[in-house]
C-alpha positions as CSV (number, residue, x, y, z in Angstrom):
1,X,0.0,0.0,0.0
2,X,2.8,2.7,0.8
3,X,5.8,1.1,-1.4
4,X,5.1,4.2,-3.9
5,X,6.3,6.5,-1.1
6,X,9.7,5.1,-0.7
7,X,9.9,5.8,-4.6
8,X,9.1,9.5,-4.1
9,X,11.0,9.9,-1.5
10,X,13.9,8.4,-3.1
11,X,14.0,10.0,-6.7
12,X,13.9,12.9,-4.3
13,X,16.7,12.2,-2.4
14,X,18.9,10.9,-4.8
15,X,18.2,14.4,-7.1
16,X,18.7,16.9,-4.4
17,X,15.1,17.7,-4.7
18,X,13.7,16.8,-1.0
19,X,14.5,20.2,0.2
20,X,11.7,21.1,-1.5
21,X,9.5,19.5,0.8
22,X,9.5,21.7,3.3
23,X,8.2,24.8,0.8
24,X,4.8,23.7,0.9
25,X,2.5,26.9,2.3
26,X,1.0,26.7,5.5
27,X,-2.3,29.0,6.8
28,X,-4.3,28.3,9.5
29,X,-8.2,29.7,10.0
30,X,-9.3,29.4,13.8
31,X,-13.3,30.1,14.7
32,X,-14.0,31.2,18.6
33,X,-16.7,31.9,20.4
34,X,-16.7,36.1,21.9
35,X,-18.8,35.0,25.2
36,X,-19.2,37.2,28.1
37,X,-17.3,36.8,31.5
38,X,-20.6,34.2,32.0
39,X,-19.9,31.8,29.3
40,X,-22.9,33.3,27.5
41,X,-22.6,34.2,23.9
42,X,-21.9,37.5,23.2
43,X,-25.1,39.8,22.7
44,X,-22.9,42.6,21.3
45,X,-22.0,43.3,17.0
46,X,-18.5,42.3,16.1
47,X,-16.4,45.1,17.3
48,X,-15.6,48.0,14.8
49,X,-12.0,48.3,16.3
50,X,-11.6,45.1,14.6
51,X,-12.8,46.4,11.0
52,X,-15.3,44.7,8.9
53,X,-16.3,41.3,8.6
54,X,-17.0,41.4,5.4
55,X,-13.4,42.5,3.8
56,X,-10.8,42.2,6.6
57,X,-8.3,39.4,5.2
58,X,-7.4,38.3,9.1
59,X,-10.1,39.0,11.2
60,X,-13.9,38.0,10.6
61,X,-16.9,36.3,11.0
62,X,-18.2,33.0,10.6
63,X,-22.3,31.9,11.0
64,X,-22.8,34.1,13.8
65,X,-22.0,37.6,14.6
66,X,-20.1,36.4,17.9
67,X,-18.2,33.7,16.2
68,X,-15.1,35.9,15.3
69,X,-12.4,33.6,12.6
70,X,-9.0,34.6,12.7
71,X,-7.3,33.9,9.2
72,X,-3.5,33.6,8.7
73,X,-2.1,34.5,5.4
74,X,0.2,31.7,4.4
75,X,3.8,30.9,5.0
76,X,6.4,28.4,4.4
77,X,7.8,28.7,8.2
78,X,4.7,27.0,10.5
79,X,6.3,29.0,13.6
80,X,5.2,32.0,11.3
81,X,2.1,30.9,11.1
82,X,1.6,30.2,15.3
83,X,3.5,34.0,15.2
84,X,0.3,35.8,13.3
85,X,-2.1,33.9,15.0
86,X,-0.9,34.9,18.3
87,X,-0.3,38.4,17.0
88,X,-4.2,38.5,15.9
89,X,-5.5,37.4,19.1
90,X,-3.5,40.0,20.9
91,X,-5.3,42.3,18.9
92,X,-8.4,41.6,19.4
93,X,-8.3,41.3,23.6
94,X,-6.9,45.1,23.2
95,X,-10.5,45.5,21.9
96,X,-12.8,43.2,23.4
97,X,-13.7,45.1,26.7
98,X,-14.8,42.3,29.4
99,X,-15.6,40.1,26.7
100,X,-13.4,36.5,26.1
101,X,-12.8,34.2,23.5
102,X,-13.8,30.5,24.1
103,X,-11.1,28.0,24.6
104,X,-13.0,24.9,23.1
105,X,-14.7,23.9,19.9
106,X,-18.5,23.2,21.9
107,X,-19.9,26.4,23.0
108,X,-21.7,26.7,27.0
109,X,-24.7,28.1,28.3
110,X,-26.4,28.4,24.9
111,X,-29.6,30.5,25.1
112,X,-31.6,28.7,22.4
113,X,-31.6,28.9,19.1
114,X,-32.5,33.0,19.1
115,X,-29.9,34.1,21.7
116,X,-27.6,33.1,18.1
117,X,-26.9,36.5,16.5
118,X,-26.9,36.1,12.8
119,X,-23.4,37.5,10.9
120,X,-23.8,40.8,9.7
121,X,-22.0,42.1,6.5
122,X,-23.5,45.6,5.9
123,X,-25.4,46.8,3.4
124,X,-24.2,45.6,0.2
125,X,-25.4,43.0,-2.1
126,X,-22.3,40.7,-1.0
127,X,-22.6,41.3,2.8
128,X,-26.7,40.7,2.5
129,X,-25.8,37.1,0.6
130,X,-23.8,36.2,3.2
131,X,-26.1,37.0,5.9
132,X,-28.9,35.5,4.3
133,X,-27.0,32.5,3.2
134,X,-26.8,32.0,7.3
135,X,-30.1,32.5,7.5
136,X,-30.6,30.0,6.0
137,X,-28.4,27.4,7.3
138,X,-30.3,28.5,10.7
139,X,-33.3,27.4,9.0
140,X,-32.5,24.2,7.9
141,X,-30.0,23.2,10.5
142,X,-30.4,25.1,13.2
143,X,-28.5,28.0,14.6
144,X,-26.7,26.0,17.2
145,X,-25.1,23.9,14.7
146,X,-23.6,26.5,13.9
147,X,-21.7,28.0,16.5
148,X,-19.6,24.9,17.0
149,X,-15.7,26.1,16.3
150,X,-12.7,24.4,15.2
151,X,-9.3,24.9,13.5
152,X,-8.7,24.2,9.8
153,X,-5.2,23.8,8.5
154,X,-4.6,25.0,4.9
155,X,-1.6,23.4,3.0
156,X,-0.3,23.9,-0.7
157,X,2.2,21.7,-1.9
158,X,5.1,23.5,-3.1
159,X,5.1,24.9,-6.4
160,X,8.7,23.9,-7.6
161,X,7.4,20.8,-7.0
162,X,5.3,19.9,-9.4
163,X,7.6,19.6,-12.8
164,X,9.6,17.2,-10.6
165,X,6.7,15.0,-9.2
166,X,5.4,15.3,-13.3
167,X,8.8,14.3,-14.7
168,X,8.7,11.3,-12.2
169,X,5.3,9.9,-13.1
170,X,5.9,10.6,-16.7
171,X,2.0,12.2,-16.7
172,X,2.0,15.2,-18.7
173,X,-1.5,16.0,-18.5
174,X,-2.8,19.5,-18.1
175,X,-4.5,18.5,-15.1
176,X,-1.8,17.1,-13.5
177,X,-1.9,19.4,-9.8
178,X,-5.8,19.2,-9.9
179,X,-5.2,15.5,-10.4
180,X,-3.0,14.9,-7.8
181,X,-4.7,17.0,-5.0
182,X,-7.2,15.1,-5.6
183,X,-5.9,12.0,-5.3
184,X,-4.4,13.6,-1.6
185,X,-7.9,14.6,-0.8
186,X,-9.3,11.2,-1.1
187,X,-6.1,9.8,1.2
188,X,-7.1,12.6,3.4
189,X,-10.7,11.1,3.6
190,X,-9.8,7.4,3.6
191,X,-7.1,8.1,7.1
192,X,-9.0,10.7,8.3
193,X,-10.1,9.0,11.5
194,X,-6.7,9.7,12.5
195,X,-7.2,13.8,13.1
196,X,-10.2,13.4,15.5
197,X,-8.5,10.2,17.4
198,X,-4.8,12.4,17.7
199,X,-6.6,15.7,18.3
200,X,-10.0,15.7,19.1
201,X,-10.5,17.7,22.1
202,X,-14.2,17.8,22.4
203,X,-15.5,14.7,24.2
204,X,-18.3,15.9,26.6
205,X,-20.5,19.2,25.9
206,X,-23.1,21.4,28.0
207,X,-26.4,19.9,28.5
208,X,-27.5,23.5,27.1
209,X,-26.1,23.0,24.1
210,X,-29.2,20.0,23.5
211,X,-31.7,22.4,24.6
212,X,-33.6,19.9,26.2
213,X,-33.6,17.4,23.7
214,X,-32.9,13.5,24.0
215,X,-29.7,11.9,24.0
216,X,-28.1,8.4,24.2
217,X,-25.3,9.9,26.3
218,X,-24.3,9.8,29.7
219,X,-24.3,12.5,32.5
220,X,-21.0,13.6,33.2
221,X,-22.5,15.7,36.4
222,X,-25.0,17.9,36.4
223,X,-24.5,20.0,33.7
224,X,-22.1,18.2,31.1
225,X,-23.1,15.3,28.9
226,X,-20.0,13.1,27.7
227,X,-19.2,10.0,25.6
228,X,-16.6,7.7,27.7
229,X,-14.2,6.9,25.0
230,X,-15.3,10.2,22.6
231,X,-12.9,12.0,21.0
232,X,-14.5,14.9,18.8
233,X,-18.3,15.2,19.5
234,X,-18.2,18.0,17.3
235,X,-17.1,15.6,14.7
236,X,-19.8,13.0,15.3
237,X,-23.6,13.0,14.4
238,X,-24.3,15.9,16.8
239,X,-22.3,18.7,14.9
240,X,-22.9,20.2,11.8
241,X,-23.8,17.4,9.2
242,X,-25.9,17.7,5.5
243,X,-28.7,15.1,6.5
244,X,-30.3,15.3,3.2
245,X,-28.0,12.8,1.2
246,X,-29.3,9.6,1.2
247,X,-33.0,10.9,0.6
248,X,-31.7,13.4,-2.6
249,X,-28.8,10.7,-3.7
250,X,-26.8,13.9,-3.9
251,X,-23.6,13.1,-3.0
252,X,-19.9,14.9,-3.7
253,X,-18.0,13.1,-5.8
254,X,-14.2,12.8,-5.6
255,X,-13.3,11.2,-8.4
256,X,-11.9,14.2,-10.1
257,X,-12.2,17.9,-10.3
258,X,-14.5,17.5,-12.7
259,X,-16.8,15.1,-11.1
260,X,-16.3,16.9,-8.3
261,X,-17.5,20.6,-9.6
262,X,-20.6,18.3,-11.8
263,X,-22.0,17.1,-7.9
264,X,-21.6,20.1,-6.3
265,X,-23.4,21.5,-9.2
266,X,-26.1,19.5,-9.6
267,X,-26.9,20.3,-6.0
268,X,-26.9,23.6,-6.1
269,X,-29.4,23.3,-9.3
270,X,-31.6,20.9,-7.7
271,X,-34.7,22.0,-5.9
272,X,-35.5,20.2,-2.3
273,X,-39.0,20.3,-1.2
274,X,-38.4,20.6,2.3
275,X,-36.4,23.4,1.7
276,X,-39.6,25.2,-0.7
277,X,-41.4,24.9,2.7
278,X,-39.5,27.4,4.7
279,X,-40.0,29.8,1.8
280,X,-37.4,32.2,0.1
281,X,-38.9,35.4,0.0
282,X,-40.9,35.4,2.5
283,X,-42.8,38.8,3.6
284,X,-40.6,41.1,2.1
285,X,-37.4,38.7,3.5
286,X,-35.1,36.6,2.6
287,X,-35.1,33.5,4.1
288,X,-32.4,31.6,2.2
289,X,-30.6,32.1,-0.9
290,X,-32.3,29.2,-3.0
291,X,-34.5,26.5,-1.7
292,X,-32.5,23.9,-3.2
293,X,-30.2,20.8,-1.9
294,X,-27.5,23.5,-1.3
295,X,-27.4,27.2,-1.2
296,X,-24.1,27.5,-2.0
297,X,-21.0,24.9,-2.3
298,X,-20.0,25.9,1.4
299,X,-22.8,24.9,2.5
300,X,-21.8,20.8,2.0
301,X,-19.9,19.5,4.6
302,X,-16.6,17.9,4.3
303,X,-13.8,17.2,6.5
304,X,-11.4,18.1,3.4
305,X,-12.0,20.7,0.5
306,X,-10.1,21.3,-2.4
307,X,-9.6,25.4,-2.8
308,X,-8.7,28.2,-5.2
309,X,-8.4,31.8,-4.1
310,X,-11.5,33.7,-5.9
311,X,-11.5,36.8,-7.9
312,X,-14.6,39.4,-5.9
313,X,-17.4,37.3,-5.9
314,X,-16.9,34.4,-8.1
315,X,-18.6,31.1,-7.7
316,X,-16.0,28.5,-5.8
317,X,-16.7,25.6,-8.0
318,X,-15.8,28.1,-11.0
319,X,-12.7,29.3,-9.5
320,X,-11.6,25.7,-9.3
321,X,-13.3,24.8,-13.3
322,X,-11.1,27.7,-14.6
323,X,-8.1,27.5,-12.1
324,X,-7.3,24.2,-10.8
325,X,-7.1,23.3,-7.0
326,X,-4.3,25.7,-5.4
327,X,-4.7,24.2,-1.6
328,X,-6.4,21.9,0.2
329,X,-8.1,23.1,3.8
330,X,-8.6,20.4,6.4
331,X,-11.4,21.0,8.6
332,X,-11.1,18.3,10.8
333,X,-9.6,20.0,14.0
334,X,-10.6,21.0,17.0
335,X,-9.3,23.6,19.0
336,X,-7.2,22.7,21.4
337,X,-7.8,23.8,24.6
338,X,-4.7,23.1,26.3
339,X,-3.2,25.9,24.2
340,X,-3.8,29.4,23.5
341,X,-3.9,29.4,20.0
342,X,-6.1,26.4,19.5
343,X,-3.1,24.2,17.7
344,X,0.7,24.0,18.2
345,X,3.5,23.5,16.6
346,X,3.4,20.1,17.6
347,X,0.0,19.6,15.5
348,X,1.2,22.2,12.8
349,X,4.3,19.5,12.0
350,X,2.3,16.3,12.4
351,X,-0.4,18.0,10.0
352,X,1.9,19.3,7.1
353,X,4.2,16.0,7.2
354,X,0.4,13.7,6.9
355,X,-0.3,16.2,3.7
356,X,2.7,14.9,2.3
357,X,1.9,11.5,3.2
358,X,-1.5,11.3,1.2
359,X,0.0,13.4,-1.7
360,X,3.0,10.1,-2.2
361,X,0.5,7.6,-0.9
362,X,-1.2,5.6,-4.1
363,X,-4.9,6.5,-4.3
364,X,-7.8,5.0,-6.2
365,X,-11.4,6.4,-6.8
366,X,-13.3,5.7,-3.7
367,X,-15.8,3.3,-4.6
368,X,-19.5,3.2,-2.8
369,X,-18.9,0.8,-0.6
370,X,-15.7,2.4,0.9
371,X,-17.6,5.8,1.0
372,X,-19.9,3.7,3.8
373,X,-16.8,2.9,5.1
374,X,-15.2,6.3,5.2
375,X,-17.5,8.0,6.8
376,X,-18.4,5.3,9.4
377,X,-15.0,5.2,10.1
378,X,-15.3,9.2,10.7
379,X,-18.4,8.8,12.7
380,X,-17.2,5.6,15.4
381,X,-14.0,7.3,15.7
382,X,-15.5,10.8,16.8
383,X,-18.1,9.0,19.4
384,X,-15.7,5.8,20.7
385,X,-12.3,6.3,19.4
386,X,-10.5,5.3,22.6
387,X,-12.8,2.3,23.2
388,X,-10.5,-0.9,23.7
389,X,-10.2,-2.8,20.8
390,X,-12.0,-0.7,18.5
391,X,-12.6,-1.8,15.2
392,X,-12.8,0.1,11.7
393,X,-13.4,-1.0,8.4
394,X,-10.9,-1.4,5.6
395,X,-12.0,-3.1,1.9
396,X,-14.5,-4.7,3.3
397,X,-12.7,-6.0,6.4
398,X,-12.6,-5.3,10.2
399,X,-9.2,-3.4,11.5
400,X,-8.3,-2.3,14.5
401,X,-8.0,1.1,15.0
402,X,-4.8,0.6,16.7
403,X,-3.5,-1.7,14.2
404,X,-4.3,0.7,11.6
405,X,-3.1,4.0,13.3
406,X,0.2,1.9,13.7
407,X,0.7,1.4,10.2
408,X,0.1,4.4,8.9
409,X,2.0,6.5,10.6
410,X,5.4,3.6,10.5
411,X,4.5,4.6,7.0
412,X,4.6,8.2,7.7
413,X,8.5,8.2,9.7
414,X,10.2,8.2,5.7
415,X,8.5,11.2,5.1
416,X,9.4,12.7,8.5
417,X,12.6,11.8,8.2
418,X,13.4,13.3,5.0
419,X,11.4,16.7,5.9
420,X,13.8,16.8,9.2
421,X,16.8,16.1,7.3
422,X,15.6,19.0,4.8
423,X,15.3,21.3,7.5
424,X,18.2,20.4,10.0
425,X,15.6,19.5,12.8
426,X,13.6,17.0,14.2
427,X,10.8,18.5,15.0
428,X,8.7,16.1,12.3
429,X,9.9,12.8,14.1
430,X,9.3,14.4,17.4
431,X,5.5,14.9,16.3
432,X,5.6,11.7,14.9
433,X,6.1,10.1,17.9
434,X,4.2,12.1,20.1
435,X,1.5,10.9,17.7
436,X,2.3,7.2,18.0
437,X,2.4,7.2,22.1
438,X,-1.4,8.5,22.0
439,X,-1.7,5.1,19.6
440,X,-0.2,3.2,22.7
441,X,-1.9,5.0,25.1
442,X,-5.6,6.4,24.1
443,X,-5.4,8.2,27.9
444,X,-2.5,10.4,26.6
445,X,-5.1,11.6,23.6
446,X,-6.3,15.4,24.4
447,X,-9.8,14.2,24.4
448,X,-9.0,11.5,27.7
449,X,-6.7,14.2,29.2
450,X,-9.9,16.6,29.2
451,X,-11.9,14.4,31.0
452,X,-9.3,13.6,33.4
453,X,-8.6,17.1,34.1
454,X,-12.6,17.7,34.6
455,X,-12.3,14.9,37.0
456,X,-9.2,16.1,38.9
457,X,-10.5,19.2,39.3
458,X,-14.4,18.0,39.8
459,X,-15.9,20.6,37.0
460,X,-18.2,20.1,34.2
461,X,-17.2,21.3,30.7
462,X,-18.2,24.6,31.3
463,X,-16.7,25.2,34.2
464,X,-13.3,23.8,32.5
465,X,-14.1,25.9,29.4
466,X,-14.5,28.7,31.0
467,X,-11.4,28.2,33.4
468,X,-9.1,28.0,30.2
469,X,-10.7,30.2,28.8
470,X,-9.7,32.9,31.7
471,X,-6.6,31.8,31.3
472,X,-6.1,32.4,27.9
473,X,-7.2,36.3,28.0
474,X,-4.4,36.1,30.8
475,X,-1.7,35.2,28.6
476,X,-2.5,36.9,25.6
477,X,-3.2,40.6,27.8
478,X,-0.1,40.0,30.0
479,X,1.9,41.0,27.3
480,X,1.3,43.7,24.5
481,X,1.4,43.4,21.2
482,X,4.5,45.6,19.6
483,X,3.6,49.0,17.8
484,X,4.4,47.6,14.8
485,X,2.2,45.2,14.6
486,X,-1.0,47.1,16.7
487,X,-0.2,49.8,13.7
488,X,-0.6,47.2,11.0
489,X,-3.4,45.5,12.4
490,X,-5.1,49.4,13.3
491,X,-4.3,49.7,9.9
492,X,-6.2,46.5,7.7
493,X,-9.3,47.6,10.1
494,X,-9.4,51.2,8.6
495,X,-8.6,50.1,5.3
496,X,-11.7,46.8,5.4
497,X,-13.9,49.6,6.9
498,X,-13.2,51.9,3.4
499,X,-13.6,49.1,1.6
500,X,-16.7,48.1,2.9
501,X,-18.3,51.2,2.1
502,X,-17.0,51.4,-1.3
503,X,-18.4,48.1,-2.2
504,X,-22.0,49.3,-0.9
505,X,-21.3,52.9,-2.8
506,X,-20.8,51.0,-6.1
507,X,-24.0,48.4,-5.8
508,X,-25.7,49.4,-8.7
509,X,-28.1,46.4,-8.6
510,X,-31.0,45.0,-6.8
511,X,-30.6,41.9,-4.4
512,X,-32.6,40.0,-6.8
513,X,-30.8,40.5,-9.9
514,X,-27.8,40.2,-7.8
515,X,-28.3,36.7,-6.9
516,X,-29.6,35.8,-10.9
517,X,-25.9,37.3,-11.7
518,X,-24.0,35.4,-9.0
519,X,-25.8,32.2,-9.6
520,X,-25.4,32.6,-13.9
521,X,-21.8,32.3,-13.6
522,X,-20.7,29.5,-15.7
């Protein structure tokens, strides 16, 4: 299964080229929670200190107006990439009053579905899509969905690459990179049970966060429902999931970018009637964009997408028709609560060096019945990943998870090894086997060492939430941000502000005929 990456690794080697390895571009996008010094979600409109949502490059929103995203541009150096993060959130704490950012992926004490403040983007056709494009998910997901956060890791192979891995396969197709990310997309999908076991970090959740509804898991204490052996509840059937698949037989397809673009397509063209019940235009107001299988291509959930940056308001699936794939963005992690930044440097090598893995790692089309298998995988990992003796399925075939975890990342210490010997560290095979030691010892996972902490200290997830939460704020207000860097982030919000109003100064068109124009792009 893995003998083709001790071929890439060795044409590599032997050519001088593995230095290249460690080009690749690294960004990270984290989602958290403004709450206020109660754990509640914040009440309050995303501060203006901090610019606008809608066209600040580093510092947004995501569904709801409280859930600020952070956005790093990207870099080759990871420790960069930790650097602007860090930099960011210093920012915003100078601006936040007595509010705090939430330290885990579940939210606490959530008010119901209307105590959710919808995103707001201004006036212009583009910020009103987005906000009604939320509306709509609130509709047909609900608005607590939607407020779950997590940390996605954005990777590029680098570009110098390419000719060489081309010359090496002896493909010369025009869609070679497209071609080849997707084949790394589907090796993401197939081993990705591996991100929620190594770094889920969300195995229990407030009892609020049901709203009253019943569940099949246990009681933690009083106000904290958990899963014994879970790793990433936000991961499993109670996040953010597109439940309409198996009754519309609408279903991404990774075969190619082509096939790919085709199924997302289709959905978006394809009219659900549960959807046409909620209504579009309804009294004067939008209730969603479309009433079809998906609004927009966002709106499908995948642990993995394949990206190009857009030009203004283009379609994604066009931007990837006319341009290729440029990166992939993994969505698969959770924020790590043990850390300030959500992820470490620790994570940030593990993550690059498994990229690398899927990209040299032989990939066929995934068949039907290892789709089932894929996402099952997905699924009993997030809810029982530490269970003893916990088995996957693999062509048809039972696997431990152990078993499996084992292999594949003995397959991964080549391409650690080569990526440390690129870069005069060894920082990849320290990650490596910090990895492998959760595989030996599912209590040294973050999602165990949660629990075990709540138990130590006899809290429930919020009260633990909230405690690193606290001290979080504490680390990033003990120390201020330089002068040069408050002055350059001082000066993106003044500048996204501008912008902002330029865009709604130039709308020349109705929302309507807006959307017609948006959705005619071909």
């Amino acid at each position: 299964m893995y003998k083709a990456i001790e071929r890439y690794l060795k044409y590599l080697v032997d050519h001088q080229h593995h230095r290249l390895l460690t080009l690749g571009l690294k960004g990270l996008e984290k989602e958290t929670l403004r709450v206020g010094s109660d754990g509640v979600i914040a009440q309050t409109s995303h501060p203006l200190a901090l610019g606008s949502a809608l066209t600040n490059p580093y510092i947004t929103t995501d569904y709801s107006e409280a859930l600020a995203e952070f956005i790093t541009p990207p870099f080759v150096d990871a420790d960069h990439v930790l650097q602007f993060l860090d930099d960011t959130q210093r920012f915003v704490y100078a601006h936040l009053n007595e509010e705090i950012l939430w330290a885990t992926s579940m939210p606490c004490v959530v008010p119901g579905e209307t105590g959710i403040p919808i995103a707001q983007y201004g006036s212009s056709n583009a910020g009103r899509m987005k906000t009604v494009y939320r509306l709509g998910l609130g509709y047909r997901y609900g608005r607590v969905m939607q407020v779950i956060a997590g940390v996605h890791f954005n990777y590029s192979v680098p570009e110098a690459l390419w000719p060489i891995l081309q010359e090496f396969s002896s493909d010369h197709s025009s869609q070679f990179i497209s071609e080849r990310y997707f084949a790394m997309l589907r090796n993401l999908q197939r081993l990705g049970w591996l991100v929620p076991y190594l770094f889920g970090a969300s195995p229990a959740v407030c009892k609020s966060f049901l709203g009253g509804k019943p569940t099949e898991m246990e009681s933690f204490n009083a106000t904290t429902y958990y899963e014994p052996f879970a790793t990433s509840l936000r991961m499993g059937d109670i996040g953010y999931q597109n439940n309409k698949e198996n009754e519309t037989g609408i279903k991404a397809s990774y075969d190619s970018l082509e096939s790919y673009v085709e199924s997302l397509t289709c959905a978006i063209n394809t009219v659900y009637p549960g959807y046409e019940k909620i209504g579009v235009g309804v009294d004067g107001e939008y209730r969603q964009l479309n009433a079809n299988i998906l609004q927009i291509e966002n709106e499908y959930y995948s642990t993995v997408r394949p990206k190009q940056i857009l030009n203004g308001n283009e379609k994604p699936s066009l931007a990837l028709k006319q341009r290729g794939v440029r990166y992939l963005e993994l969505r698969s992690v959770d924020v790590n609560a043990s850390h300030p930044l959500g992820i470490d440097r620790e994570q940030m090598a593990f993550l690059e060096a498994f990229m690398l893995f899927c990209l040299f790692t032989d990939s066929p089309v995934i068949s039907s019945t290892e789709r089932a298998e894929i996402d099952y995988n997905e699924l009993v990992t997030a809810h029982r990943g530490r269970e003893p003796g916990l088995q996957l399925r693999r062509c048809g075939k039972d696997i431990s998870l152990r078993a499996w975890a084992n292999e594949a990342l003995s397959a991964m210490s080549g391409v650690c090894e080569v990526l440390d010997s690129a870069s005069a560290t060894t920082r990849y095979s320290d990650s490596l086997r910090a990895q492998r030691e959760k595989v030996a010892d599912p209590d040294a996972t973050p999602s165990a060492m949660m629990l075990a902490e709540m138990r130590s200290n006899d809290e429930g997830f919020f009260q633990y939430a909230l405690r690193k939460s606290c001290e979080h704020r504490d680390y990033f207000q003990k120390t201020a941000l330089s002068q040069e860097r408050d002055e350059f982030f001082q000066g993106e919000a003044r500048q996204s502000l501008q912008r902002q109003k330029q865009i709604e100064q130039e709308d020349t068109l109705g929302f309507s005929d807006y959307l017609k124009q948006y959705f005619a792009q071909q």
